[in-house]
C-alpha positions, 0 to 999 in steps of 0.5 A: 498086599498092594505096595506102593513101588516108585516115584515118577515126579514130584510137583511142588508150588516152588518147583513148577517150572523144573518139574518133570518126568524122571526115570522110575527107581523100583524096588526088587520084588525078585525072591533073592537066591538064598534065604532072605535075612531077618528083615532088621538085617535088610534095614541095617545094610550099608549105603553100599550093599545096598547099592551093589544089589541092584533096585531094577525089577520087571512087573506086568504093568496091569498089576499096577496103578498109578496114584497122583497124590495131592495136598489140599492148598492153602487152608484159613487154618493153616494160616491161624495155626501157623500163628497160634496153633492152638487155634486149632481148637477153634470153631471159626475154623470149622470146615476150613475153606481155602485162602487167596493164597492157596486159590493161587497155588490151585492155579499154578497146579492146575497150570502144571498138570494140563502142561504136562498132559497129566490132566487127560491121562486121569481116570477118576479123582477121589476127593476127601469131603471137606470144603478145602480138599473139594476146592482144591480137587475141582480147581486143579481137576476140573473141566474146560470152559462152558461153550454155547448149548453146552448144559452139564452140572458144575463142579463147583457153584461161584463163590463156594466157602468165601472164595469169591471164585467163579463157577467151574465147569465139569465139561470134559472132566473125569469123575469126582468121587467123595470118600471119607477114608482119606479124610484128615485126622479125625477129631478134636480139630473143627477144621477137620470136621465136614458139612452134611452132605445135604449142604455139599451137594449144592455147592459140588453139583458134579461131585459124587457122594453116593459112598458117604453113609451119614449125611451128617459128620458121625466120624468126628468126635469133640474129645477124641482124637484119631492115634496116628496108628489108627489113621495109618491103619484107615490109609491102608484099608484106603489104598486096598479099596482103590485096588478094587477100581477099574481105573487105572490113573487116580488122582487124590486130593487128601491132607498132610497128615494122612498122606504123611502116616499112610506112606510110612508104611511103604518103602522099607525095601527101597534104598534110605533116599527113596523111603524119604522121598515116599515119606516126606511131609507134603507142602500145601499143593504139592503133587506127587505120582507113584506106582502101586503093584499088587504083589499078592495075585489076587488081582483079577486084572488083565492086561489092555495092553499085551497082545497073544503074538503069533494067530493061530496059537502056537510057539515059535521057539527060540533057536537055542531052546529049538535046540535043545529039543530038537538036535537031530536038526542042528542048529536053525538058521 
């Protein structure tokens, strides 16, 4: 089973310029000596047992992605129900596109990834479809400036969903990529109700909605809406497709709810102050990195990385293990 492991940083509208890299606390994934305690025991440890174990652990690094998760910015509905939130229930909120704020927040965030080299790094960019989420993937995401006798379909049309914004550009950019399991709580809400595709398509030229089934929303339904459980459970079948990726840096533009009850289900194992970084609501653009290591060994991934030694093969034993099976030579210099 896949299992979300660390952090790595941590950007939020507030903290741009004090973001960074920071050393990575992991989990222990290393089986304990004796038989492990009923796992309400773990849970109940103190501070200090849980301190004097020890959270540092190896893990072959092409067992593990790293996913850059991202909260739409600032939405009109984020405003309205801020105010009323009953104005959730309202059709003028329908597909709701982002404010000037949030179009602010977008560009400080993508100040930040470029700055921070985050922007080269990315393999891929999986998008929830709606208007507000596209717009903040393609802001923060998207490509360099069009140059002369350059011709490659735009990531977003000028003056999508009200924004007044220009055209952005897909050149140099990865690969967008629409998928509804990331989708906001389903339901009851207008502002989480998308568009047909047909009419995305033409707005979002460079995004790739070849995984969306329905051309129109059937996910989304006027009386019901989705059980917190049940959007825990399609984030967790969410995070077992990435596992089938070839890509190896994702980054996620989603929502604060499914963000918020997807991570509860990981961190568990980590000391009480790591589970609340994991699991803390996001704010409108915030960004946060970390590591999925697949535990299971069903991955068939190998490694890019790692490099056979000594050609022809052979082992070249180390002295003590030398040693061992060969005493007759003593000790080799």
């Amino acid at each position: 089973m896949p299992t979300t492991i660390i952090y790595t940083y941590t950007y939020t509208p507030t903290l741009l310029l004090n973001s960074s890299f920071v050393p990575a606390p992991i989990s222990s994934l290393k089986p304990p000596a004796q038989p492990q305690p009923p796992r309400r025991r773990l849970l109940s440890r103190t501070r200090s047992e849980m301190d004097a174990t020890g959270g540092q652990s190896l893990y072959p690094l092409h067992r593990s992605k790293t996913l850059h998760l991202v909260r739409h910015a600032q939405g009109i509905h984020n405003v309205e129900g801020e105010k009323d939130h009953s104005a959730y229930l309202s059709y003028d909120l329908f597909d709701a596109h982002l404010t000037p704020l949030g179009w602010k927040q977008v560009d400080n965030l993508r100040t930040h990834v470029q700055s921070s080299g985050l922007s080269k790094r990315i393999d891929l960019v999986v998008v929830s479809p709606l208007l507000r989420t596209m717009q903040t993937a393609v802001g923060v995401f998207g490509g360099e400036a069009y140059t002369d006798g350059v011709n490659v379909p735009p990531l977003m049309v000028a003056n999508t969903g009200n924004s007044d914004h220009p055209a952005i550009s897909s050149l140099n950019c990865p690969p967008f990529l629409t998928v509804e399991l990331c989708r906001e709580h389903l339901g009851v809400h207008p502002c989480d109700k998308r568009r047909s595709i047909r009419e995305y398509r033409p707005l979002f030229p460079a995004i790739d909605f070849s995984l969306i089934e329905s051309d129109d929303d059937i996910l989304w339904k006027p009386d019901i809406r989705e059980k917190n459980e049940e959007v825990a459970a399609r984030g967790m079948k969410f995070l077992n497709w990435l596992w089938t990726r070839e890509e190896k840096e994702i980054a996620i533009v989603t929502h604060s709810g499914f963000l918020f009850h997807t991570l509860s289900a990981f961190g568990n194992e980590c000391h009480p102050s790591v589970k609340s970084e994991i699991c803390a609501n996001f704010a409108n653009c915030e960004l946060r990195s970390v590591v999925i290591v697949d535990r299971s060994l069903k991955s068939s991934a190998s490694s890019t990385t790692n490099y056979p030694g000594k050609i022809p093969h052979g082992l070249d034993l180390p002295s003590d293990v030398a040693t061992e099976k060969h005493p007759e030579k003593g000790v080799p210099n």
